[in-house]
NUFIRO-413463 format. One record per residue: z, x, y of N, C-alpha, C in turn; residue in three letters; residue number from 1. Coordinates in pm, 1 decimal, padded with zeros to 6 digits. Layout:
# NUFIRO-413463
       n_up     n_east    n_north      ca_up    ca_east   ca_north       c_up     c_east    c_north   rest    nr
          Z          X          Y          Z          X          Y          Z          X          Y    ala   NUM
...
//
This chain:
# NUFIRO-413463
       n_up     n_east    n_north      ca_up    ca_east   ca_north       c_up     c_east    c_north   rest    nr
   -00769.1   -00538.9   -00591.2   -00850.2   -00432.1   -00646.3   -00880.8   -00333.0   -00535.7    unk     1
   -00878.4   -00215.4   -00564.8   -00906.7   -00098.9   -00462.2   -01044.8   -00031.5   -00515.9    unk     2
   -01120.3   -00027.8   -00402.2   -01259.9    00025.1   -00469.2   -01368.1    00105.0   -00305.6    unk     3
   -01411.7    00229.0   -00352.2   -01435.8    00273.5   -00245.2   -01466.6    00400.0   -00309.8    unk     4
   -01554.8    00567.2   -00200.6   -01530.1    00629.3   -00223.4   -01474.9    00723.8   -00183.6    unk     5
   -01450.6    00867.9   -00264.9   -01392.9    00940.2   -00154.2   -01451.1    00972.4   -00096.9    unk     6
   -01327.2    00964.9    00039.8   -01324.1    01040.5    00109.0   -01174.9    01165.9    00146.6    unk     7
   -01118.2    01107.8    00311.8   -01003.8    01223.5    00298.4   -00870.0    01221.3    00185.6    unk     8
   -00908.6    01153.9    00097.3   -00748.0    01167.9    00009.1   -00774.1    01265.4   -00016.5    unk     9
   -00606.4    01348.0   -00145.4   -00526.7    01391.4   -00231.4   -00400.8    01400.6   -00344.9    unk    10
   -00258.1    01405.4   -00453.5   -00138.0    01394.7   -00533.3   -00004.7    01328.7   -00500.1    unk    11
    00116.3    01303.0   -00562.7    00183.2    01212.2   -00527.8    00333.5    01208.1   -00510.8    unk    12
    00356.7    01183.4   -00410.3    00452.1    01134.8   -00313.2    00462.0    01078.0   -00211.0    unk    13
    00486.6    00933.6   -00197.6    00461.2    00872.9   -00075.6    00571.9    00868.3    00003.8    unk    14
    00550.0    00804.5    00159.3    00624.8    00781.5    00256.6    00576.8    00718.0    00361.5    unk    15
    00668.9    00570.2    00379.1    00595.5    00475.1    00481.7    00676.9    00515.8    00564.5    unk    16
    00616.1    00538.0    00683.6    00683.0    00522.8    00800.4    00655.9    00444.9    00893.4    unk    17
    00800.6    00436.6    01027.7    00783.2    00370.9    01143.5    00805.1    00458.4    01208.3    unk    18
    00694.5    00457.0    01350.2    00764.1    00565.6    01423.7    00768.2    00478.1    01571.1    unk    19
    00831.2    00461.6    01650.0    00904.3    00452.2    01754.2    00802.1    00511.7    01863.0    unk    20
    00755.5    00424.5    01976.9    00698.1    00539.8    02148.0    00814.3    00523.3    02270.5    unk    21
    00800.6    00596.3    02333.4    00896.9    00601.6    02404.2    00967.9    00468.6    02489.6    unk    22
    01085.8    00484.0    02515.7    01142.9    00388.3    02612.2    01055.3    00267.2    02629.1    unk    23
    00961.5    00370.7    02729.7    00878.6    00310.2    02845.3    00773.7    00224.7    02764.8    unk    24
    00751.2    00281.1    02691.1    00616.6    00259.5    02594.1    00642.0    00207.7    02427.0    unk    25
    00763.8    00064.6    02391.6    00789.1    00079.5    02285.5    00713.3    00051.6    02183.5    unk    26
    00572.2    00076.9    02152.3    00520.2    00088.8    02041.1    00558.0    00148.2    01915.9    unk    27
    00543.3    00012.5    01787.5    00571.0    00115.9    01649.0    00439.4    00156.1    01621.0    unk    28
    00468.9    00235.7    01560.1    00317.5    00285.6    01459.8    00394.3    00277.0    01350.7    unk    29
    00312.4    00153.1    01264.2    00333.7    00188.2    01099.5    00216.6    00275.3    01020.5    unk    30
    00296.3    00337.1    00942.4    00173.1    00418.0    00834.7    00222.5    00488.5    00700.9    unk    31
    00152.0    00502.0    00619.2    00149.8    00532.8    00517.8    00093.9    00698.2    00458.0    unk    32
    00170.0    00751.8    00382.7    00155.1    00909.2    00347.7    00137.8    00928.6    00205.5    unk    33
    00068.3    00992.1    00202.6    00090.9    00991.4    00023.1    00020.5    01189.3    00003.0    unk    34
    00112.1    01248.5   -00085.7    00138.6    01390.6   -00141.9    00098.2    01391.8   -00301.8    unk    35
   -00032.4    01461.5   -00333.2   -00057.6    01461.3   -00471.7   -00039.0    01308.7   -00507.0    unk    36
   -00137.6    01241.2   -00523.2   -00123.0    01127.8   -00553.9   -00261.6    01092.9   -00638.6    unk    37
   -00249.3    01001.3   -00736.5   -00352.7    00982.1   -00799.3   -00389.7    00775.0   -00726.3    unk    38
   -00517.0    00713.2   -00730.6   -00543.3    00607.9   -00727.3   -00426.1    00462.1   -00755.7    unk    39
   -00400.1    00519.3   -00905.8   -00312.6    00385.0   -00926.6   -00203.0    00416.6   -00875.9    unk    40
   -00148.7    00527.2   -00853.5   -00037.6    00516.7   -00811.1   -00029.1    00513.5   -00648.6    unk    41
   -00162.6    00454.4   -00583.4   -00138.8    00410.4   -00452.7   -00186.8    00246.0   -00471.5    unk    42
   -00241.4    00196.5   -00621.9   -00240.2    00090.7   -00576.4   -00109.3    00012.0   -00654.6    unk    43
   -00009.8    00095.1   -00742.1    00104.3    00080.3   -00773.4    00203.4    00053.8   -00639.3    unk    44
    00173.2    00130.2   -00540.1    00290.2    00125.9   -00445.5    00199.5   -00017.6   -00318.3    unk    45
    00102.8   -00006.5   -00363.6    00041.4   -00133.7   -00269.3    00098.5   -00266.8   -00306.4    unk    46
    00117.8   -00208.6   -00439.8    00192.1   -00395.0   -00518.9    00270.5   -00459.2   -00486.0    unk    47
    00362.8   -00369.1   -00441.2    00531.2   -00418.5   -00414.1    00552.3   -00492.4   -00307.6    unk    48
    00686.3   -00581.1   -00351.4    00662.0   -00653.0   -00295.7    00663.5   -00684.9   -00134.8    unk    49
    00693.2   -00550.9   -00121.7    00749.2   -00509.4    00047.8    00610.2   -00467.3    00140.4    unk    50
    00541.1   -00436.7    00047.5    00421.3   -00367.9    00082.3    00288.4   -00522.6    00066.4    unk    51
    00178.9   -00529.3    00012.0    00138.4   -00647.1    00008.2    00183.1   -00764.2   -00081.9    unk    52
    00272.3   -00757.4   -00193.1    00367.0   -00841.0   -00235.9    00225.6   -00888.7   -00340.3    unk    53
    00129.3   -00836.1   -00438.6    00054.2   -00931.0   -00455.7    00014.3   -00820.1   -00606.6    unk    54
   -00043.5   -00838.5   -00724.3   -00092.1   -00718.4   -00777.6   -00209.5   -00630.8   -00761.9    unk    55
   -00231.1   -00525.5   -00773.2   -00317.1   -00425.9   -00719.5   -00381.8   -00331.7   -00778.9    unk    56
   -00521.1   -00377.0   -00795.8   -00535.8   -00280.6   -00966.0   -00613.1   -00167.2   -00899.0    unk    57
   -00599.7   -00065.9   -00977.4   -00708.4    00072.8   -00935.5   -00854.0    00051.1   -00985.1    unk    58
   -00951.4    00049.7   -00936.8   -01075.5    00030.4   -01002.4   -01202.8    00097.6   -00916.2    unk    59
   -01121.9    00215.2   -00883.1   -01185.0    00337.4   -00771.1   -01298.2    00396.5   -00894.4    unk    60
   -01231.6    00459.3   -00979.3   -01326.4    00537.5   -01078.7   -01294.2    00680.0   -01039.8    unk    61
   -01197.9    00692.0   -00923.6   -01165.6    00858.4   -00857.9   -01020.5    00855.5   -00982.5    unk    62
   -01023.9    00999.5   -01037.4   -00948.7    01055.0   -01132.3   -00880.7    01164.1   -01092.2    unk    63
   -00867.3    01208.1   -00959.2   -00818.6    01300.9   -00937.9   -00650.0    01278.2   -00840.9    unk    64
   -00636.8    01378.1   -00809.9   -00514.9    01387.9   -00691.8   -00537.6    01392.2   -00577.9    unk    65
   -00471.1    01306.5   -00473.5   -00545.7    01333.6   -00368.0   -00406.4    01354.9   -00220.6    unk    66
   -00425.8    01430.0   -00151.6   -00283.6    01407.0   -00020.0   -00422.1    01326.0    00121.0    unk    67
   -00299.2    01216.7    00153.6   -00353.8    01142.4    00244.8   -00283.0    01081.0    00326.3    unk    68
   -00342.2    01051.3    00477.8   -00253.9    00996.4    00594.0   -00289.9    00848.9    00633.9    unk    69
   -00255.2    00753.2    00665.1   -00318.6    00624.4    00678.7   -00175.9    00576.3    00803.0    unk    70
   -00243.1    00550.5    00930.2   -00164.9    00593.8    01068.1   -00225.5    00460.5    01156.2    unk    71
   -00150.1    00385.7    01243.6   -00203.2    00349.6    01323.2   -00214.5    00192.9    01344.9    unk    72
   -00164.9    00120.3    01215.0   -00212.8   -00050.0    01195.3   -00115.6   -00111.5    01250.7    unk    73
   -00169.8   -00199.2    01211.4   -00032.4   -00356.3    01268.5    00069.2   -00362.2    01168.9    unk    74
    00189.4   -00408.4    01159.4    00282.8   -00466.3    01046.0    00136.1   -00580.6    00999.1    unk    75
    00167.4   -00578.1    00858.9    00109.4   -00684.4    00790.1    00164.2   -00751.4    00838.4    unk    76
    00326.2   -00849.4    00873.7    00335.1   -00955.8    00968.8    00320.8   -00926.3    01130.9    unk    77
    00230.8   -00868.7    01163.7    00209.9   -00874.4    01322.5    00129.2   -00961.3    01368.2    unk    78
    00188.4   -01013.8    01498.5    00090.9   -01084.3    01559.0   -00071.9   -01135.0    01595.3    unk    79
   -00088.3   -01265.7    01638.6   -00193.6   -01238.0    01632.9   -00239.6   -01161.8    01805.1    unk    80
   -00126.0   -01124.6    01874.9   -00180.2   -01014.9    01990.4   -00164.9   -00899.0    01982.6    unk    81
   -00165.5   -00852.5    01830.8   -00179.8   -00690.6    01869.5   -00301.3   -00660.3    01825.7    unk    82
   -00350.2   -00589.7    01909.7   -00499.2   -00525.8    01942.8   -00559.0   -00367.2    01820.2    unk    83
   -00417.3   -00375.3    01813.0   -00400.3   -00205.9    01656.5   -00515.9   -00322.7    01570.5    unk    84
   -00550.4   -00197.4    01468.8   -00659.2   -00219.3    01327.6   -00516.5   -00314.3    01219.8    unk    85
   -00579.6   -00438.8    01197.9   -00464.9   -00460.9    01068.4   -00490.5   -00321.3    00949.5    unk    86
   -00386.8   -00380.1    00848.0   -00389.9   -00251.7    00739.2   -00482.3   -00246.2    00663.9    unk    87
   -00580.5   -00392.6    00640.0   -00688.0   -00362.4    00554.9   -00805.1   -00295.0    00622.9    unk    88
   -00789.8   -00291.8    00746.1   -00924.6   -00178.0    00809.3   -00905.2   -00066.1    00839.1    unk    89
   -00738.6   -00032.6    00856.8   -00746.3    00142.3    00863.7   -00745.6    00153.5    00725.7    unk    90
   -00724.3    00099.7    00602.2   -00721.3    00123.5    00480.0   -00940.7    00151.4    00459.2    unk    91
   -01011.2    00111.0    00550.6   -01144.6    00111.8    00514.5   -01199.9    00246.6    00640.3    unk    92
   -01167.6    00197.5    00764.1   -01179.8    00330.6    00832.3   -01105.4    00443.9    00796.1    unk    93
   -01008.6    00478.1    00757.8   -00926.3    00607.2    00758.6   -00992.5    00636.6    00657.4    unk    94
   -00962.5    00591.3    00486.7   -00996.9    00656.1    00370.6   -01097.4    00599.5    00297.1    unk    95
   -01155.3    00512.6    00342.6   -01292.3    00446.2    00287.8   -01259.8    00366.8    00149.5    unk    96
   -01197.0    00303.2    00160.1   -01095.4    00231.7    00023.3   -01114.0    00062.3    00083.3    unk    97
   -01130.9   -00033.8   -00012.3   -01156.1   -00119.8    00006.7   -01093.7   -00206.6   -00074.0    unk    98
   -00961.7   -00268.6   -00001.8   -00864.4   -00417.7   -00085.5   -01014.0   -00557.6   -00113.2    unk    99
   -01008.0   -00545.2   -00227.4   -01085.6   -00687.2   -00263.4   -01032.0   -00774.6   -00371.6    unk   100
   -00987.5   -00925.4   -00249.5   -00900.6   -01017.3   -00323.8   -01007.8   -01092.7   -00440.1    unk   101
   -00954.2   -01049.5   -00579.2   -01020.9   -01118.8   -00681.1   -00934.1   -01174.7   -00815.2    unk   102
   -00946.3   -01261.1   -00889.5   -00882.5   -01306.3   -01012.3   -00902.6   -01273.3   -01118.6    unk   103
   -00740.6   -01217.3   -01187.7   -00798.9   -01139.2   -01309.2   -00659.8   -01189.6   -01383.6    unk   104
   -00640.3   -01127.2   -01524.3   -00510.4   -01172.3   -01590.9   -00443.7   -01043.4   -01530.6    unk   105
   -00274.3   -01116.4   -01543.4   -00152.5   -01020.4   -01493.2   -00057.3   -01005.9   -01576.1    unk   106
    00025.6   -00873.3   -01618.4    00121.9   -00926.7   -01704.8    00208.2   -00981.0   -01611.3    unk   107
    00334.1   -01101.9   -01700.0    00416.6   -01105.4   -01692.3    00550.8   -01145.3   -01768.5    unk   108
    00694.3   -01071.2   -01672.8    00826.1   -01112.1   -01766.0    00847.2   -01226.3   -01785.3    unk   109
    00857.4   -01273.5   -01868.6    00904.5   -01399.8   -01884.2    01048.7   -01410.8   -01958.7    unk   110
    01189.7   -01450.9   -01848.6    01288.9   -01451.2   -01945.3    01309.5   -01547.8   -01987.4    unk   111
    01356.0   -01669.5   -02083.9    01389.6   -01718.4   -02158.5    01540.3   -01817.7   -02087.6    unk   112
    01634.3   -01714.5   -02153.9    01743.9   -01743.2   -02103.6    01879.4   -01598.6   -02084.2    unk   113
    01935.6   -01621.0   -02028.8    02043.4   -01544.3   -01962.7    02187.6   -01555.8   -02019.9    unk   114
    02283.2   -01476.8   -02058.8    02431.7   -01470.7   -02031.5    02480.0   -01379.9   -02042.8    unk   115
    02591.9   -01387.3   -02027.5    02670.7   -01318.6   -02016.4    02706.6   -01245.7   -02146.5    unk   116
    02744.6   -01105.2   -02083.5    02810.0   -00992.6   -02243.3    02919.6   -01067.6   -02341.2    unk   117
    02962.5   -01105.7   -02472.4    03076.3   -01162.7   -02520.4    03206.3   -01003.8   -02494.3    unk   118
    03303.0   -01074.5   -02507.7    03418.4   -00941.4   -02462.0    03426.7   -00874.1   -02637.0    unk   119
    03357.0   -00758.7   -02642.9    03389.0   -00680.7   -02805.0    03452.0   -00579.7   -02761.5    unk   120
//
């Protein structure tokens, strides 16, 4: 559940990035971008499974569009020696948004069974 208020968001188009420090200095910075974006559709892209792998409901009560930067964390699998903010606290320092793990019903697919096309 995402719940918080605003602050710096805005509409939608996202983009995670990695960015690379120099040679000398190889730090990544992971972070997250989002262009005209509304709530669920940042806690739509939080879902996946690449991202926290878990479901993610909107329950902000913000209805609008918002553009926003979220810069600076650990990989969700990073160590326990990196000293960076994990993602659930620049997710609370940067935009004042708050992941809260709770139990609720989920849909899901359920297939049955599988085969193959017959040759028509």
């Amino acid at each position: 559940m995402i719940s918080g208020s605003s602050h710096s968001l805005r509409r939608t188009r996202f983009s995670l990035f990695l960015r690379r420090g120099p040679s000398s200095a190889p730090i990544e910075q992971y972070g997250l971008a989002g262009h005209k974006t509304t709530m669920g559709d940042l806690a739509a892209t939080l879902a996946v499974p690449a991202s926290l792998g878990r479901p993610v409901v909107d329950r902000t009560g913000l209805n609008g569009v918002y553009n926003f930067s979220l810069e600076g964390f650990a990989p969700l699998t990073g160590g326990a020696d990196d000293t960076r903010p994990s993602f659930f606290t620049a997710i609370v320092e940067q935009l004042g948004i708050k992941l809260e793990a709770t139990k609720g019903p989920v849909e899901v697919l359920v297939i049955d069974q599988a085969a193959r096309p017959s040759e028509n």
